[in-house]
NULOPA-210664 format. One record per residue (C-alpha): x, z, y. Coordinates in Angstrom, 3 decimals. Each point is the difference from the previous one (the first is absolute). Layout:
NULOPA-210664
(pt (X Z Y))
...
END
This chain:
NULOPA-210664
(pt (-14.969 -28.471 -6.528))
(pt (-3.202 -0.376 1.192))
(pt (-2.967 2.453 1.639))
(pt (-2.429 -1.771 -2.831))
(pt (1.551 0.839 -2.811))
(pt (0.863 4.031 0.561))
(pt (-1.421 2.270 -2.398))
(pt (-2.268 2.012 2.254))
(pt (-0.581 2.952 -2.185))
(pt (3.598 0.193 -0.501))
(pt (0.311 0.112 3.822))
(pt (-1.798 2.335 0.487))
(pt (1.486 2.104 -2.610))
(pt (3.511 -0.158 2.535))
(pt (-2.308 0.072 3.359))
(pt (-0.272 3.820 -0.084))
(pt (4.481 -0.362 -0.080))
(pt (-0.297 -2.426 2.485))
(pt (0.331 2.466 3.537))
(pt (1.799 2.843 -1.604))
(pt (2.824 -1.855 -1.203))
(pt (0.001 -2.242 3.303))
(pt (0.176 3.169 1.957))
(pt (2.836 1.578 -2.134))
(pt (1.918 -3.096 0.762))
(pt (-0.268 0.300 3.500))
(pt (0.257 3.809 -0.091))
(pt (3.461 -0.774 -1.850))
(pt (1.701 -2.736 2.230))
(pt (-1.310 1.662 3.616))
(pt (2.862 2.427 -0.474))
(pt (2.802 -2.222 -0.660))
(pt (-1.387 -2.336 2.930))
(pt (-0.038 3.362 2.163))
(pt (3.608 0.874 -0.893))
(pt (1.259 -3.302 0.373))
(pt (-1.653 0.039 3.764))
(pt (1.395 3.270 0.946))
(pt (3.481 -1.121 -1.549))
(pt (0.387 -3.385 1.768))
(pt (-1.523 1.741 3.508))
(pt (1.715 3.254 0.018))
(pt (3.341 -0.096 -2.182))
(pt (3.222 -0.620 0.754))
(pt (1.911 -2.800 -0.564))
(pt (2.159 1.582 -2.972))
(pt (-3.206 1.938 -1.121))
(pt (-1.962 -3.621 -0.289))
(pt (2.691 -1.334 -1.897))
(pt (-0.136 2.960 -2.302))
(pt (-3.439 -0.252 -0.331))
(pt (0.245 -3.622 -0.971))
(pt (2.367 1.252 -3.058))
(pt (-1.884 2.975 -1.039))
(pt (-3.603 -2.140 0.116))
(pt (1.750 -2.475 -2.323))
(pt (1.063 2.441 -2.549))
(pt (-3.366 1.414 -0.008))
(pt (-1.323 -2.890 -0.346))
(pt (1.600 -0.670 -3.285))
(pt (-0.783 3.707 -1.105))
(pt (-3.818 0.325 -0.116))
(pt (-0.786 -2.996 -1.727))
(pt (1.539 2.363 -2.698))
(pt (-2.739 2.198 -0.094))
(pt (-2.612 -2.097 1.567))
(pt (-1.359 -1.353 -3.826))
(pt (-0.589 3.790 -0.635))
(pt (-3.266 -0.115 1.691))
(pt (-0.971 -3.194 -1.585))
(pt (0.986 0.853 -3.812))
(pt (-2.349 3.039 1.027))
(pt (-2.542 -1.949 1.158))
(pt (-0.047 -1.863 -3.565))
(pt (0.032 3.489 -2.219))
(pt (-2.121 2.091 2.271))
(pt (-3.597 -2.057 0.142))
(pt (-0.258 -0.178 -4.213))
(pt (0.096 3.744 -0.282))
(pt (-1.851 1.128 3.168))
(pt (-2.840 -2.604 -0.744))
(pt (-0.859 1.467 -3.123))
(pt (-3.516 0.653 0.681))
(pt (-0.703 3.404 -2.697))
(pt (1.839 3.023 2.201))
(pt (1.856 1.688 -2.924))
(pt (2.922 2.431 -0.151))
(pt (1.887 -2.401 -1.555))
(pt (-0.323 -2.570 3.021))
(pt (0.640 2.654 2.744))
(pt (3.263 0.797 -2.242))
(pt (1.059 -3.458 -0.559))
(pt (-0.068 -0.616 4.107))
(pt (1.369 2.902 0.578))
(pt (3.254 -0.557 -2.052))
(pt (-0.069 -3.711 0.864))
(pt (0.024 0.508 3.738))
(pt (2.951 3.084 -0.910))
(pt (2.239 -2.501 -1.323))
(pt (-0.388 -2.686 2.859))
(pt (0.912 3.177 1.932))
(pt (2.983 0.365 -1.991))
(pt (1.086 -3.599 0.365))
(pt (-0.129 -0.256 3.559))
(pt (2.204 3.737 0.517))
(pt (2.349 -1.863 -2.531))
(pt (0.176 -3.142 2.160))
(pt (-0.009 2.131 3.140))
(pt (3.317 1.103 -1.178))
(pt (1.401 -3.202 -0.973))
(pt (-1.065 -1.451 3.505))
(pt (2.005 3.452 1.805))
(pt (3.072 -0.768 -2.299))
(pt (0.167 -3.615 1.083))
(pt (-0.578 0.946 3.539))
(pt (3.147 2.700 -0.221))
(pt (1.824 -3.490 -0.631))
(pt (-0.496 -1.014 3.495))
(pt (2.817 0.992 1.622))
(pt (2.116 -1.748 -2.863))
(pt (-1.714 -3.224 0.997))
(pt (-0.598 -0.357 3.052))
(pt (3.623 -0.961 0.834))
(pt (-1.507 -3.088 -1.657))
(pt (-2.722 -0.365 2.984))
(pt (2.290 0.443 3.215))
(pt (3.456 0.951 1.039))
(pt (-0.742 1.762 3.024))
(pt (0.524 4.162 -0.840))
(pt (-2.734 1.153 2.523))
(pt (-2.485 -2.212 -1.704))
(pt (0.698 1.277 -3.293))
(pt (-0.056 3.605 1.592))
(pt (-3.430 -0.617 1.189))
(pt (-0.922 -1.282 -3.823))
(pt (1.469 3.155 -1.637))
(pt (-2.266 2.068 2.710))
(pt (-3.600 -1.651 -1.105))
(pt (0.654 0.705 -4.065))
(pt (-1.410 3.425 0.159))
(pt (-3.506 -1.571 0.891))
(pt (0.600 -3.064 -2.251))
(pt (0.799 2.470 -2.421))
(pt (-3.051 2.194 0.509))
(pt (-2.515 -3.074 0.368))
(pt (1.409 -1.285 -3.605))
(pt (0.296 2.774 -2.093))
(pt (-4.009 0.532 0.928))
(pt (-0.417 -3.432 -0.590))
(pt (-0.382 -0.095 -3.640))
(pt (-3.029 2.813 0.381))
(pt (-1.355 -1.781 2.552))
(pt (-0.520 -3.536 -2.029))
(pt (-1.146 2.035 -2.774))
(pt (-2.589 1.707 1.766))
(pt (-1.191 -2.877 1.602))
(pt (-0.349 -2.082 -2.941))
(pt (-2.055 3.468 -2.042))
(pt (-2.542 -0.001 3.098))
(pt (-0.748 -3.716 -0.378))
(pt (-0.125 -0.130 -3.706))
(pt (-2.500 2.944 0.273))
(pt (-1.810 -2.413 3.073))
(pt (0.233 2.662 2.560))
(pt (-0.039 -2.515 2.566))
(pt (-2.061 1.631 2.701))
(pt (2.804 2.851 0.213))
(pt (2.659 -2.859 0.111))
(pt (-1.736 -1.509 2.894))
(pt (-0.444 2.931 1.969))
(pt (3.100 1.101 -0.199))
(pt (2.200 -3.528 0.698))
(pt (-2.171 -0.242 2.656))
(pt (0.907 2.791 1.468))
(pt (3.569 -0.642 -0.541))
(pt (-0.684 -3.178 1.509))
(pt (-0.071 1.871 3.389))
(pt (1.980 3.369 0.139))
(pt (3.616 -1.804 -1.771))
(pt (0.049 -2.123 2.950))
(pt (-1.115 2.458 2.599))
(pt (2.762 2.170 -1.563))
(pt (2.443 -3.120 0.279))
(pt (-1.104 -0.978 3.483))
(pt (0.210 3.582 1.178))
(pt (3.401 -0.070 -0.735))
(pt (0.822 -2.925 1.695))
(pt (-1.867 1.388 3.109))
(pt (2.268 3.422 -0.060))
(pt (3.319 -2.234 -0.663))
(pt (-0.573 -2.276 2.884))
(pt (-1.007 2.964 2.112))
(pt (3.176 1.643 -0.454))
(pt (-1.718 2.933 -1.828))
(pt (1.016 -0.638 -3.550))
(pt (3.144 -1.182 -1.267))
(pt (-1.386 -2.718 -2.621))
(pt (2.722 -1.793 -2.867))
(pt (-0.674 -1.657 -3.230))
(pt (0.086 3.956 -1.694))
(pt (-2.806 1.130 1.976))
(pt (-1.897 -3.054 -0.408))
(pt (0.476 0.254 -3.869))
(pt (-0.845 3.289 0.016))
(pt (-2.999 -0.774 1.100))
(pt (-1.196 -2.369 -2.141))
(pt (1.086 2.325 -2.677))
(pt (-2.173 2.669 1.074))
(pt (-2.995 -2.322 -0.560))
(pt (1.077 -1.374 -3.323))
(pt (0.574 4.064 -1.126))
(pt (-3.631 0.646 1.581))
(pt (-1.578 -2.935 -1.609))
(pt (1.460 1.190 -3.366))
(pt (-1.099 3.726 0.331))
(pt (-3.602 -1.642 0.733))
(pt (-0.349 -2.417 -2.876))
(pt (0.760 2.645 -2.212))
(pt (-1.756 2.755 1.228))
(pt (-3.099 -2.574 -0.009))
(pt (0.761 -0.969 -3.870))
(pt (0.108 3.558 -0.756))
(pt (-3.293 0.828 1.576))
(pt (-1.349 -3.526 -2.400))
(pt (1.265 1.665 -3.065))
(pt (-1.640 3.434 1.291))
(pt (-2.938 -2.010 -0.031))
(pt (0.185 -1.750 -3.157))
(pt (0.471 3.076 -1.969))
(pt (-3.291 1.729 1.320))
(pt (-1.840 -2.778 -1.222))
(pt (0.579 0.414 -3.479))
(pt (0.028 4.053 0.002))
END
């Protein structure tokens, strides 16, 4: 690859993508670098080894859902480019963004039926009772984080297929900084002796974001099609 031979209109086609999706990156893995810091400085040792098998399984869970944004990414753009503002478009996003909905509260259930599996496997991942006690106690906020998850994807995927990219940016920006405040202020109350802190609080947590990043996506694509209707009344 060289510098010579890019297309530069092309480029600059992608430029305006170019901070937006960098920031939504970021946004996305602060968290998980937050709650890994606050679980290797403030947990237990059963509670870190817990953590270790419930991060693993997770792991192999979102991928699931992670194409969701993507595949709407691909759909999205060819109907909310259409340049004439008709009824008809404003219908056709409406039902196609409906139906990623759909597909990610279907997947969010698949995700919260594998998760009730955990206990039945994770016999597999150590032998040690208290650990797997400590497992069973951080599936309600798994469970939670997941069965959002599918929304969440979907939501994300609708916003950047209708290039809403300034909202994206504000707002995983902002994440950026209050998930790991919210993290770090946990550790700070554990270590003080003012909170007791496990692997279901932490979860729980990180739920709570994932549940309020959800609500706002889709509040925010409902306001869109709000918007996209007016135009053609």
């Amino acid at each position: 690859l060289s510098v010579s031979k890019i297309d530069v209109p092309t480029a600059k086609e992608f430029a305006p993508f170019v901070v937006p999706v960098t920031t939504t990156s970021i946004g996305r893995i602060s968290g998980y670098i937050a709650m890994s810091h606050v679980a290797s400085s403030t947990l237990g040792t059963f509670d870190m080894a817990a953590h270790q098998i419930i991060f693993s399984i997770f792991c192999c869970l979102t991928p699931i859902v992670d194409a969701l944004s993507q595949v709407a990414q691909s759909f999205v753009p060819s109907i909310h480019g259409i340049k004439a503002k008709s009824e008809a478009r404003a219908n056709a996003l409406r039902k196609t963004v409906n139906n990623f909905r759909k597909v990610g509260a279907c997947f969010g259930v698949l995700l919260v039926s594998l998760v009730s599996m955990i206990p039945l496997i994770s016999r597999y991942f150590t032998s040690d009772p208290l650990v797997m006690q400590k497992v069973n106690g951080a599936i309600p906020g798994v469970a939670l984080f997941l069965i959002v998850n599918g929304l969440m994807c979907a939501g994300e995927g609708s916003l950047l297929g209708q290039k809403d990219l300034v909202f994206l940016r504000n707002s995983y920006a902002l994440f950026f900084f209050t998930v790991p405040a919210y993290m770090l202020r946990l550790k700070y109350r554990a270590l003080a002796g003012l909170q007791t802190v496990g692997i279901g609080t932490m979860w729980a947590a990180f739920a709570t974001y994932n549940v309020i990043r959800t609500t706002i996506w889709q509040v925010r694509l409902a306001q869109l099609q709000r918007r996209t209707n007016t135009e053609v009344q």
